[in-house]
C-alpha positions as CSV (number, residue, x, y, z in Angstrom):
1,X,-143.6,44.4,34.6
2,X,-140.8,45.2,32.0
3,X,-141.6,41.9,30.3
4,X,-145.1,42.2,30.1
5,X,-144.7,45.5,28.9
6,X,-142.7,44.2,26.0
7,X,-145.1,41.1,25.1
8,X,-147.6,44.3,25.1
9,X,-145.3,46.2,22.9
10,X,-144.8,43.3,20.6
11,X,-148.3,42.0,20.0
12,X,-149.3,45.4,19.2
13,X,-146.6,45.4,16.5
14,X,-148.2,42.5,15.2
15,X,-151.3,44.0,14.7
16,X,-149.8,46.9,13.4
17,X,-148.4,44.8,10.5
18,X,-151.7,42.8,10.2
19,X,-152.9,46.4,9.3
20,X,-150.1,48.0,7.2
21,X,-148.3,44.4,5.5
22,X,-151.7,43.6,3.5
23,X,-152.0,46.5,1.6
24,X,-148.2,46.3,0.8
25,X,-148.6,43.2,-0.8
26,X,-151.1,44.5,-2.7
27,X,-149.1,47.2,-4.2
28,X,-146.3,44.6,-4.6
29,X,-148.7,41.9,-6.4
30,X,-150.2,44.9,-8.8
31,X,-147.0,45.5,-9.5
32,X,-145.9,42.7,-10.6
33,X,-148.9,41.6,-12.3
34,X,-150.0,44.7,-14.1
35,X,-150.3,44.1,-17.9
36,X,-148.4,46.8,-20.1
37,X,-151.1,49.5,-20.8
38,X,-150.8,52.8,-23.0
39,X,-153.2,55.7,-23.0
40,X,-157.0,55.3,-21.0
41,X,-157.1,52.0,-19.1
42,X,-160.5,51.5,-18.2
43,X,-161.3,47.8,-17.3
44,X,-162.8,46.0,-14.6
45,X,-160.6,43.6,-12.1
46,X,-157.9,41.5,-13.4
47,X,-158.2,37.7,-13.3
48,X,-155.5,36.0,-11.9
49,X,-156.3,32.1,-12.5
50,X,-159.7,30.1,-13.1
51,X,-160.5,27.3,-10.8
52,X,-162.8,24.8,-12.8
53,X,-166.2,23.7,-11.8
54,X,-169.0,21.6,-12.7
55,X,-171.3,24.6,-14.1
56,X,-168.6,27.6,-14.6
57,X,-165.5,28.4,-13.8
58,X,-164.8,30.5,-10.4
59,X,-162.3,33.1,-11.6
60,X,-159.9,34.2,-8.9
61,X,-159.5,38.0,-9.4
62,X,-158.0,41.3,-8.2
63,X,-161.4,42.4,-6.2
64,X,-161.6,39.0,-4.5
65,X,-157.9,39.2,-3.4
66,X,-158.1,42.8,-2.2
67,X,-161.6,42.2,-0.3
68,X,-159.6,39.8,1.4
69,X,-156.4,42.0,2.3
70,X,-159.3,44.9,3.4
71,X,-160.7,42.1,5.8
72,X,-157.3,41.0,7.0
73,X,-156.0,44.6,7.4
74,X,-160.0,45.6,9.6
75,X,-159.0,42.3,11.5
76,X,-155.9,44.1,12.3
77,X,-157.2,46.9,13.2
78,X,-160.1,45.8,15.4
79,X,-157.6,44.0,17.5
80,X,-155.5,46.9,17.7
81,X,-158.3,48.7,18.8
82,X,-159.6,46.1,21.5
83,X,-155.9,45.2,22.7
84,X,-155.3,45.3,26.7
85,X,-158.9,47.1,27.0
86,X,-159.7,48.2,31.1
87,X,-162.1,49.6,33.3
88,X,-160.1,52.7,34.7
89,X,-157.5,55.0,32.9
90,X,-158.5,53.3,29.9
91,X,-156.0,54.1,26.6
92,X,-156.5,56.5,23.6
93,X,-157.3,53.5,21.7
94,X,-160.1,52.4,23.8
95,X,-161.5,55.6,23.9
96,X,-162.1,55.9,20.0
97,X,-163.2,52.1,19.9
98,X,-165.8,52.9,22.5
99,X,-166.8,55.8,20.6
100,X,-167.2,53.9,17.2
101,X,-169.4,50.6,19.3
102,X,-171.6,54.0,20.4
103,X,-171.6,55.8,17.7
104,X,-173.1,52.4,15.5
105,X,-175.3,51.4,18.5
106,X,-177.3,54.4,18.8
107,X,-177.3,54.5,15.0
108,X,-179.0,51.2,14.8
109,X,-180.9,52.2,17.2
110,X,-182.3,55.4,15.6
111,X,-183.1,53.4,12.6
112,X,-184.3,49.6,13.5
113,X,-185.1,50.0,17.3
114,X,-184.3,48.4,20.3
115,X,-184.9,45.4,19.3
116,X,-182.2,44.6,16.7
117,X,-179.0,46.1,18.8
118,X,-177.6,43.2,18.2
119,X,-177.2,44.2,14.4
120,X,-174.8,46.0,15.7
121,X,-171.7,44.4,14.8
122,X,-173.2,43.7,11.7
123,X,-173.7,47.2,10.3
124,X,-170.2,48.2,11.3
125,X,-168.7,45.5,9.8
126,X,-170.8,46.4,6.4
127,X,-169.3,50.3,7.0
128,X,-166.0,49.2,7.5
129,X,-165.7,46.7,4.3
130,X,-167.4,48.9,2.3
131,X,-165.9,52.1,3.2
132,X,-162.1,50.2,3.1
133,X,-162.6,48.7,0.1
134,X,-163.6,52.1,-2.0
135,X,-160.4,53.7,-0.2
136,X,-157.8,51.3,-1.8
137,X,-158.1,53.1,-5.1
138,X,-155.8,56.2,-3.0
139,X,-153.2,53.6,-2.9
140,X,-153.6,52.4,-6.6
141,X,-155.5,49.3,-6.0
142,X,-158.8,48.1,-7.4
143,X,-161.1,48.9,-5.1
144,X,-163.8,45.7,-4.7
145,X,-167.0,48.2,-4.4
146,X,-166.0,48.7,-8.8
147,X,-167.0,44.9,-8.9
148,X,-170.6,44.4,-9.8
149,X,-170.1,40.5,-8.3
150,X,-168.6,41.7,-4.8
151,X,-171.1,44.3,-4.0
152,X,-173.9,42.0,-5.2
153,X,-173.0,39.7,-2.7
154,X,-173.7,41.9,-0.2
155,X,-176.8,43.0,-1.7
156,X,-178.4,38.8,-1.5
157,X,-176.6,38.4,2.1
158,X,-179.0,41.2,2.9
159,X,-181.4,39.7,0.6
160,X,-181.6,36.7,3.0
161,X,-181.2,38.9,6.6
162,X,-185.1,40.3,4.7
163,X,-186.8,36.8,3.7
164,X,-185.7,36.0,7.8
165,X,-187.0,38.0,9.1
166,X,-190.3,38.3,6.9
167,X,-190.4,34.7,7.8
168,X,-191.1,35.2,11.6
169,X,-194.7,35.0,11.4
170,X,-194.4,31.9,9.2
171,X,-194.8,31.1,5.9
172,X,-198.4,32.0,5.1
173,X,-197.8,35.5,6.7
174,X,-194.7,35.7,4.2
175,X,-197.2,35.2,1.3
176,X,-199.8,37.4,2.7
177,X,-196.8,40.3,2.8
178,X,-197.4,40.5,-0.6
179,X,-201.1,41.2,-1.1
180,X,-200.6,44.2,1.3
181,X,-202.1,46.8,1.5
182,X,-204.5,45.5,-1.5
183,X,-204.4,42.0,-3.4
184,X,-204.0,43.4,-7.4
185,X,-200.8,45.0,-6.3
186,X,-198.9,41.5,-5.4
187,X,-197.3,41.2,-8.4
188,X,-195.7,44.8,-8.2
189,X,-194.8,43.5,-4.6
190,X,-193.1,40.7,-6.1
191,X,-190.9,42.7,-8.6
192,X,-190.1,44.6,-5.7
193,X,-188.8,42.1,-3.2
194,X,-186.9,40.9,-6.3
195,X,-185.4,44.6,-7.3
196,X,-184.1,45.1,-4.0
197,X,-180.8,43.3,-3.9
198,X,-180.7,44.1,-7.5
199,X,-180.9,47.8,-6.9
200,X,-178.8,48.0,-3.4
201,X,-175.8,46.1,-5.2
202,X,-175.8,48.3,-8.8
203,X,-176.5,51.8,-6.7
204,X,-173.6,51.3,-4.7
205,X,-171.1,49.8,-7.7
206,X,-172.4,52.3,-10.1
207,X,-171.5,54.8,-7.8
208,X,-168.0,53.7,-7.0
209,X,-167.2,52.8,-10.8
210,X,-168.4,56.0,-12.2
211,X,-166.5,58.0,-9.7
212,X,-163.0,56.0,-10.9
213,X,-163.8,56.2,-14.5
214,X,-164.7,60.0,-14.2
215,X,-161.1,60.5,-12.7
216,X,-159.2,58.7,-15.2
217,X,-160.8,60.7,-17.9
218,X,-160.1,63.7,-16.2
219,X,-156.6,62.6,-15.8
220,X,-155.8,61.9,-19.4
221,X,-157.7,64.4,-20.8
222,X,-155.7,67.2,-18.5
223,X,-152.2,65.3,-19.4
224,X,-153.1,65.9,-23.2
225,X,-154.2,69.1,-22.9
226,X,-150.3,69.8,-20.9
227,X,-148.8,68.0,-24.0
228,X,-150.6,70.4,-26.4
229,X,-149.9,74.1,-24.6
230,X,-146.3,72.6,-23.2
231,X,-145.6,70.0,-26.0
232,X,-143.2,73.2,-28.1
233,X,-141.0,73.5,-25.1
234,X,-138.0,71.4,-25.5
235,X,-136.4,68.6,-23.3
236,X,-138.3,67.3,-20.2
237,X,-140.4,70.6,-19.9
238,X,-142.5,69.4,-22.8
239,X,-143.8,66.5,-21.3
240,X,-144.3,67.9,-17.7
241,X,-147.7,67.1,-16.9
242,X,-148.7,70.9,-15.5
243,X,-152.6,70.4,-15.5
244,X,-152.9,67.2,-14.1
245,X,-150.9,69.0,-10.8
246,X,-153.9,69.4,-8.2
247,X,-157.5,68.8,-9.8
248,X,-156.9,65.1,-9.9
249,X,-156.1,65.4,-6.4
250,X,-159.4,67.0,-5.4
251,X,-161.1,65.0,-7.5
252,X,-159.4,61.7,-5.6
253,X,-160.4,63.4,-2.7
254,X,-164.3,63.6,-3.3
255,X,-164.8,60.2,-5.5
256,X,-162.3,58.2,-3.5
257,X,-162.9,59.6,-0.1
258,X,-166.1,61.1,0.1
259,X,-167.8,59.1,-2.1
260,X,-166.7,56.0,-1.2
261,X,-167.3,56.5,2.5
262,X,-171.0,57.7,1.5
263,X,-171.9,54.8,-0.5
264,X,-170.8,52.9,2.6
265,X,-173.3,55.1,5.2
266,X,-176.0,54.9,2.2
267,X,-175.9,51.1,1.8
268,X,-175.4,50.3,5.7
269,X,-178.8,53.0,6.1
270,X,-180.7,50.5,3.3
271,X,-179.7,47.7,5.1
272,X,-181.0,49.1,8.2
273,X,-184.3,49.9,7.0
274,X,-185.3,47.1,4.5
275,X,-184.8,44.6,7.6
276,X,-186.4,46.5,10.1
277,X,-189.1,47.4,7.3
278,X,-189.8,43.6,6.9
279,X,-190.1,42.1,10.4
280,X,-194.3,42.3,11.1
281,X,-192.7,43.0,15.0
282,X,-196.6,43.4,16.0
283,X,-197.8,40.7,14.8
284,X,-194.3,38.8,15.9
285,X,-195.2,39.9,19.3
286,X,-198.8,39.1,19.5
287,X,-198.2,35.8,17.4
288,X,-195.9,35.1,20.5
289,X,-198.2,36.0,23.6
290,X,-201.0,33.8,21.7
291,X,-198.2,30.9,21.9
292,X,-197.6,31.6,25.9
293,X,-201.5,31.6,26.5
294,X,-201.8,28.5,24.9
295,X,-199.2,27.0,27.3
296,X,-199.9,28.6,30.2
């Protein structure tokens, strides 16, 4: 019992550091890669090396390495989470990953129906990315949601989940989709099934970039204004930062925190109801019975 109990012990170490170690390395590799910068530093994600390709070169950048280490670190903790799950006297652990597989289920089920629980796993995992990756920026990092090319990514994965599912009654009820409700508005239709993606993926970036860019403003315009009122005092009392000492803070707190874990609930909502808007389920279901008669 002793030894299982320390196999127990250890693998949950392990995912401990699968959780904690990414982010470190993070921290480490901004570290040592940051270029010297004075004064506002407002750009968008470093590029580390290029790998060429036939049409353009596929840059290797700071939001593509810190997507990863989110992914690696929710990898950690979903194993964490799940690790030595029972039926009786279940853990503390267990308890809030039961809550969370609830929680999301019933969500989903609010908003698409019964009939797509099985996105399930796939809205969390959109929540968990999304809100992980805006929450990096508390530990200095470049959050991936400031990337216009991550969060559009997204935006055409969920792109494709609509065109699937529009594509259940076939091809020509895909086409007739877009005469609906009256044949002069399908090219309006059109521009709209083509601004979705577009408008999921820059409402969500947006969001997230304007929130980091308003804090480092507010940052460097409060450490001038300390240099101005302070900058007479002598010695290390001049350059004391005293405004920048708590509003930054809240500020961290709402664009960082708040913000970022809203953008995550708003884009996972979108999700939610542009595929369940799409599927014709009726005419699915009827399609189907149609079929069975036919056989039968």
């Amino acid at each position: 019992m002793k030894k299982r109990n320390r196999i127990f012990l250890a693998v949950d170490i392990i995912y401990m550091a699968m959780i904690i170690l990414p982010i470190i390395c993070g921290i480490v590799l901004k570290v040592l890669t940051k270029p010297p910068s004075n004064g506002i530093n407002v750009s968008g994600a470093q590029i580390f090396f290029k790998i060429p390709m036939p049409i353009q070169d596929l840059l290797i950048t700071e939001a593509q390495i810190n997507s990863w280490l989110v992914i690696i670190s929710i990898l950690g903790l979903v194993l964490f989470l799940t690790h030595g799950l029972r039926t009786k006297n279940i853990s503390r652990r267990q308890h809030i990953a039961e809550w969370i597989v609830e929680k999301v289920e019933n969500m989903v089920k609010d908003s698409m129906g019964e009939y797509f629980i099985g996105f399930s796993s796939f809205i969390v995992a959109i929540l968990g990315l999304s809100g992980f990756s805006s929450l990096l920026s508390l530990f200095g990092l470049y959050p991936p949601t400031s990337d216009i090319n991550i969060v559009a990514g997204w935006a055409i994965l969920v792109f494709i989940l609509i065109t699937y599912y529009k594509f259940k009654c076939g091809p020509i009820g895909y086409l007739k989709s877009f005469a609906e409700p009256v044949a002069f508005l399908t090219p309006l239709n059109i521009i709209s099934e083509v601004a979705t993606p577009i408008s999921m993926a820059f409402r969500h970036y947006g969001n997230v970039l304007s929130g980091s860019v308003i804090s480092v403003l507010v940052a460097t315009g409060l450490q001038g204004l300390s240099s101005i009122i302070l900058g007479w005092l002598p010695g290390f009392l001049g350059e004391f930062p005293l405004f920048q000492i708590g509003l930054p803070a809240i500020l961290s707190i709402y664009f960082d925190v708040f913000s970022g874990c809203l953008q995550a609930y708003i884009f996972a909502m979108l999700t939610m109801m542009y595929v369940s808007g799409a599927f014709p389920m009726e005419d699915y279901f009827a399609k189907k019975q149609k079929r069975k008669l036919k056989k039968s």
